[in-house]
N, C-alpha and C positions, 0 to 999 in steps of 0.2 A: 504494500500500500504506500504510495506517495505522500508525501509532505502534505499537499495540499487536498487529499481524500480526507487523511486523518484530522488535518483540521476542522472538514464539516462534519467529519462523524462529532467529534469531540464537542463542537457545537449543537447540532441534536440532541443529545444526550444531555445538556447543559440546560438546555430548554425542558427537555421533556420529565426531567428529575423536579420536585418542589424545592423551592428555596429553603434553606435549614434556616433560621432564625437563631444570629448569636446567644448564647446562653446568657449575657451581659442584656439580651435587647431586650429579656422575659423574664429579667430574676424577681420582678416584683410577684410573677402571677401564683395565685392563690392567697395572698398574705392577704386580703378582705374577706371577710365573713360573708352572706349572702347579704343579709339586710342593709349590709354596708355598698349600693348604690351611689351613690353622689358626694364627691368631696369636693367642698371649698377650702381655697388657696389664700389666706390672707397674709399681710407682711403686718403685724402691731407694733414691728423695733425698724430696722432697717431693711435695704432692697434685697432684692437677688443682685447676686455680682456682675452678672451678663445678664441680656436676655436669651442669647445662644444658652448659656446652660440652664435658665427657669426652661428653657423650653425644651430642651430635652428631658429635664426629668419630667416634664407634664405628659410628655408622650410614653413615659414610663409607667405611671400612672394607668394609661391609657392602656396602655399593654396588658396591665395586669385586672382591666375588666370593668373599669368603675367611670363614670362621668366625673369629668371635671369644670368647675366652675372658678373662673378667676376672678376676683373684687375689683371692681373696678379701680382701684388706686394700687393693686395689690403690686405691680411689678415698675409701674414707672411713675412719677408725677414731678410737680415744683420739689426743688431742694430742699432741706430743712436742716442743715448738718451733715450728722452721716445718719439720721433715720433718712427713712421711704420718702415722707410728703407729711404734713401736717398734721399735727395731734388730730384734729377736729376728721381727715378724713380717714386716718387710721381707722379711727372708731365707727363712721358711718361704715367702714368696709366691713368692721368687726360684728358690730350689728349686723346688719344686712344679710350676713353670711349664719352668722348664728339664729337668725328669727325664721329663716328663711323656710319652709317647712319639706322643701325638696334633700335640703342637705343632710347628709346621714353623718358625718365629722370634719372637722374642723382641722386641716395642715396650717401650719406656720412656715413660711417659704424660707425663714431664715432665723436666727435669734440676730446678734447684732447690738445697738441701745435704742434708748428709748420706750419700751413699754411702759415704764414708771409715770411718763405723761400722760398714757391714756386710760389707764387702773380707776383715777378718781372721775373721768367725765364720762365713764360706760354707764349707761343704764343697768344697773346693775335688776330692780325690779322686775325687768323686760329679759331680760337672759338666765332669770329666775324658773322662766317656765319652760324652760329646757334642761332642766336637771341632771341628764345621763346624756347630755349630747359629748361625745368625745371631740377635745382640744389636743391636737398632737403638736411637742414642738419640745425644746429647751435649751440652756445658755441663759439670754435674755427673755424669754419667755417664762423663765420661772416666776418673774413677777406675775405674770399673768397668771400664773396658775395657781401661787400663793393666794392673788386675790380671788380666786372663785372658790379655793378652799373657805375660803375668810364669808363669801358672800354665798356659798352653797349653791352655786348655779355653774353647769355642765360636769364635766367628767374627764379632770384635768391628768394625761398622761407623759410620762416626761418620756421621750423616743426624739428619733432623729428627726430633723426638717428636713423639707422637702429639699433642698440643693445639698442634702447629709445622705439622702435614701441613696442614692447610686452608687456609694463608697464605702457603704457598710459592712462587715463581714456577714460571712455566712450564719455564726451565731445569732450574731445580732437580729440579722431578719427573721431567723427562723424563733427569736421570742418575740417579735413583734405579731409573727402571725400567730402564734401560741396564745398571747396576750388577748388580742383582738378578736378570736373565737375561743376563748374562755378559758383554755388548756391551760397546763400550768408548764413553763418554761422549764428547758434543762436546768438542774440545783448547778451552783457553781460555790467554788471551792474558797473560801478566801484566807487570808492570811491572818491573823492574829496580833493587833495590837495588844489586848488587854482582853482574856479570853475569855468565856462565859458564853451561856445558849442564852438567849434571845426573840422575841415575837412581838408583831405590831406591826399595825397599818404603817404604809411607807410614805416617807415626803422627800421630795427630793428635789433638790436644786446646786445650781452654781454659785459655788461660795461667796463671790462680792455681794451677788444678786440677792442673797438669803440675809446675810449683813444689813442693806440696803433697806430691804421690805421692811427688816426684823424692827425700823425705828419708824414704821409708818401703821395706820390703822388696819393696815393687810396683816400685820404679822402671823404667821400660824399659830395654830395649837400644837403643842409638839408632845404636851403629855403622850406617852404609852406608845410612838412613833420610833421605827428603826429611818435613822435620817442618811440618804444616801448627799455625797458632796462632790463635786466634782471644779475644776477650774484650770483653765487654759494660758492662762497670760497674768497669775501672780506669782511675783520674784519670791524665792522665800520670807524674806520680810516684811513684805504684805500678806501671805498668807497668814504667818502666824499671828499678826496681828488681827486681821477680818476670825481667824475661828476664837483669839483671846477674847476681842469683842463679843463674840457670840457669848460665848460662855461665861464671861461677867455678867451678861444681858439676863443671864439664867435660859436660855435658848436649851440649852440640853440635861436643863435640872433633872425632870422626869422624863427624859425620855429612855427609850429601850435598847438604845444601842445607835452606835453613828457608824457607818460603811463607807470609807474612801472608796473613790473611783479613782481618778487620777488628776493630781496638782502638778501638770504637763508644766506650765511656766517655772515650776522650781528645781527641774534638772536634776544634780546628783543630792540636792540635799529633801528631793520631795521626801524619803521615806521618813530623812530627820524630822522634817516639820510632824508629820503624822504620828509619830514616837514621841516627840515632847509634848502633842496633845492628849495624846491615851496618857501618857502619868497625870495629867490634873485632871482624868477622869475618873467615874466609880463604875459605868456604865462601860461593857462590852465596846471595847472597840475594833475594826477590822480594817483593810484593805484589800485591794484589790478585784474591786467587781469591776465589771468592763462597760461603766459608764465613764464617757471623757468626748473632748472634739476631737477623737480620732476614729478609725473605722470599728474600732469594738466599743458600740455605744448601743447595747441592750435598753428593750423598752421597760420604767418602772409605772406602775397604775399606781394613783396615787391614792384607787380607793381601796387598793390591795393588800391584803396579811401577807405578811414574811415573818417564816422561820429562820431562824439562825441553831445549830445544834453547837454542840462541846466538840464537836469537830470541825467547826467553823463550815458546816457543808449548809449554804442560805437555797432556801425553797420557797418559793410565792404560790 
């Protein structure tokens, strides 16, 4: 056979085979539950980075079976800093998105800053009557979720944002979709600052963020809470400083135990910072769950029980 036979065979063949679809192009599909139909995309801190990369992940989305709905401010508008666009339309997005009676949960396109401006001008009454509407997101989102802890309206879960979903390990997705059909995630193993078993609904946030809320009218209840922590960009001496503050604040008086994730900005001294906070504790402390801003960032529900056992083996 000739060069140029085997070239149209080879072309035939190319045609009449179905296209495989990258494994990267599908990795979302299954992680929604049936019920879970239609998500909206809002941005309540800052923008997407590109709209090349909002828009691939929405086609990811997309892939994995669900309607997507984007706010209308949610990806570009007037400047405001390094938030998206203006307190005032943050919140109409937020709204909007949340009343909205088509949408089944709630993405956060990014965390970023800024939420703390829009916490006090939400209707808070009006997002009252969606109780179990899932909020997905966290970083800068944790304000947001503090406050609907605080104000009892939706179903605040800390997981990756939407420009975090493409990057995440396989772990990680596979408890988000565990999470979100009700299952209970692989237990993960952690490390032992200050050992002891452990139980209690989970809160979780980014350590300046939990600092921040901690001295406004959002602050949580942390009674009887195993508190996961996580943070990206504090030098060791702001870390220990935002958790000393915590804990003079009485932040972790009762609670059930605190779970590092990972204090990424403090380099070789993170595990020091975590070590000199378990000695001024009484309360179980541990490390190493695969919450952080990197690709092992497993989903926590914040209306979920965790166990922790005397083998530091934690189960939600």
């Amino acid at each position: 056979m000739n060069i140029k036979k085997l070239g149209k065979l080879i072309m035939c063949i190319a045609v009449a085979l179905p296209l495989a679809v990258p494994a990267e192009e599908n990795r979302l599909a299954g992680i929604f539950p049936e019920w879970i139909k239609t998500v909206a995309l809002v941005a309540p801190a800052s923008p997407g980075t590109s709209r090349e990369k909002v828009d691939a992940a929405i086609s990811l989305l997309k892939k994995a079976g669900v309607k997507v709905k984007v706010m209308p401010n949610a990806r570009e508008g007037e400047p405001a800093g390094y938030t998206s666009i203006p307190a005032e339309k943050r919140v109409a997005d937020l709204e909007r998105a949340w009343l909205d009676p088509e949408v089944d949960l709630i993405l956060c396109i990014r965390g970023g800053v800024g939420t703390i401006d829009i916490v006090e001008k939400l209707d808070w009454a009006k997002l009252r009557t969606r109780p179990d509407l899932p909020v997905l997101g966290f970083s800068d989102i944790t304000v947001l979720h503090m406050a609907m802890l605080k104000e009892r309206a939706g179903h605040p879960y800390a997981s990756a944002s939407l420009l975090a979903l493409p990057d995440v390990d396989e772990a990680s997705l596979k408890s988000i979709q565990a999470v979100l059909h009700g299952r209970a995630p692989e237990p993960v193993v952690l490390t032992p600052l200050r050992g002891g078993e452990a139980s209690g609904v989970a809160l979780a946030g980014h350590l300046r963020l939990l600092e921040t809320v901690s001295r406004t009218r959002f602050r949580p209840e942390t009674r009887g809470k195993v508190i996961f922590i996580e943070s990206p960009d504090l030098a060791p001496v702001e870390a220990e400083k935002a958790l000393t503050s915590l804990r003079r604040s009485g932040f972790f008086d009762s609670c059930a135990a605190v779970v590092f994730g990972r204090l990424s900005g403090c380099g070789e001294r993170e595990e020091a910072v975590m070590r000199d906070f378990a000695e001024e504790m009484k309360c179980p402390v541990y490390m190493g769950f695969p919450y952080s801003h990197t690709s092992r960032n497993q989903m926590i529900d914040l209306f979920g029980k965790v166990m922790i056992d005397a083998a530091g083996r934690l189960r939600r």
